[in-house]
N, C-alpha and C positions, 0 to 999 in steps of 0.2 A: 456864314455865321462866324466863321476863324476871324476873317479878319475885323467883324464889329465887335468881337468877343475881344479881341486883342488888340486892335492898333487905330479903332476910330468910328466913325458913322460912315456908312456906308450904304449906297441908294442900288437897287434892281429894276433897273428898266425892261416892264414885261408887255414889249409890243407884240410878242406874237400872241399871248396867251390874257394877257392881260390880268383881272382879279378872277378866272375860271375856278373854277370846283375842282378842277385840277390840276392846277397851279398850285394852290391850297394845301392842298393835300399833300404833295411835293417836299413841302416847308416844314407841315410837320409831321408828317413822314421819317423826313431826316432831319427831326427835333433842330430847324433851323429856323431857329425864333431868339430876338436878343432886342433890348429896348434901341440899338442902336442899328438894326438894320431895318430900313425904309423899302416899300416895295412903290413904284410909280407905273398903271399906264399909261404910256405916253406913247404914242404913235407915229412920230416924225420927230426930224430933227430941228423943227421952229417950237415943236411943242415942248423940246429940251430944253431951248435957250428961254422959252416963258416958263417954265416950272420949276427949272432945277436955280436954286441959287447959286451964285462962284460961291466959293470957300466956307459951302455949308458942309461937304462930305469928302471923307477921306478916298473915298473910292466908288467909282461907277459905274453901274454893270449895263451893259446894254445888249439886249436878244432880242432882234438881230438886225446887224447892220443892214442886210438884207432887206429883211422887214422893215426896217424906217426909210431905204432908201438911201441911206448914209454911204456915200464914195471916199475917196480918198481925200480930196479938198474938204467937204464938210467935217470929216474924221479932224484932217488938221488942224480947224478953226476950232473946233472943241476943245483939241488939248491944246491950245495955246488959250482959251478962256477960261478953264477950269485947270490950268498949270500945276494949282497947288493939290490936283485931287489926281490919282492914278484912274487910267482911264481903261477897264476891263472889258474886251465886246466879243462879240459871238456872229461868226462869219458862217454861214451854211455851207454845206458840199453838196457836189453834184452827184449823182450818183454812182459816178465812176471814181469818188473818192477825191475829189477836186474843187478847189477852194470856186464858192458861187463869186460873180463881181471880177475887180481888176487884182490882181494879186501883187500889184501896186501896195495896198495896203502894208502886205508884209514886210515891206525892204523899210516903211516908216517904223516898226511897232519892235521893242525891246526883245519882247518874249512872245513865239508862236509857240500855240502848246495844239498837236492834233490828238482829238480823243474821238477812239475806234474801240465799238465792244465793251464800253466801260472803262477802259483803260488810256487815261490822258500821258502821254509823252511829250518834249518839249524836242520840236526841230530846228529851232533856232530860238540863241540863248548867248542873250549880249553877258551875262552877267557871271554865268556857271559853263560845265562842258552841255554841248546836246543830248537826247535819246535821253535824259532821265524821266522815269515811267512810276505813274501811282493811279491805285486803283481808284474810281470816284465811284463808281456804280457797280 
């Protein structure tokens, strides 16, 4: 909601959950409702490139790469199609705390943020120093 509140239209790719009762609930729960935030089920990464427009949104959330099947190549071909949009995704852990997939991904992507316990930290951070920490849940 920050950032449709503040900086543009912004789209929520809910593959794993899709439009659930508790998904819902989720959103407005944490009063995150704004005319410019779009929620999409979509399922895959062809059902991206048929639904989502180029430079219809400033930003694009996707949970989870996992879930759609989305690897390193397809991840690339996204943001090089949607350039002008920041491209936001959610990688699952194993349960020994380890990134699910090729961890590939990471060495492409600006800002890795891991969140443990409610508590999101940033372990790698093209922009700022690392380890900065904000509670989300």
């Amino acid at each position: 909601m920050y950032l449709a509140e503040n900086f543009g239209r912004v789209i929520y790719i809910s593959s794993e959950e899709g439009f659930s009762k508790t998904f819902k609930d989720k959103f407005i729960r944490n009063n995150a409702l704004s005319e410019n935030l779009f929620v999409a089920d979509l399922k895959n990464y062809d059902e991206i490139l048929k639904e989502i427009s180029v430079d219809n949104y400033h930003f694009i959330f996707i949970d989870s790469l996992d879930n759609m099947n989305i690897d390193v190549e397809k991840l690339k071909q996204l943001r090089e199609r949607y350039k002008n949009s920041s491209i936001i995704s959610i990688s699952q852990a194993t349960k020994d705390g380890k990134m699910r997939g090729s961890y590939q991904i990471v060495h492409d992507v600006d800002i890795e943020i891991i969140v443990t316990k409610g508590v999101a930290m940033t372990n790698k951070n093209r922009f700022k120093e690392k380890e900065l920490e904000m509670k989300v849940f």
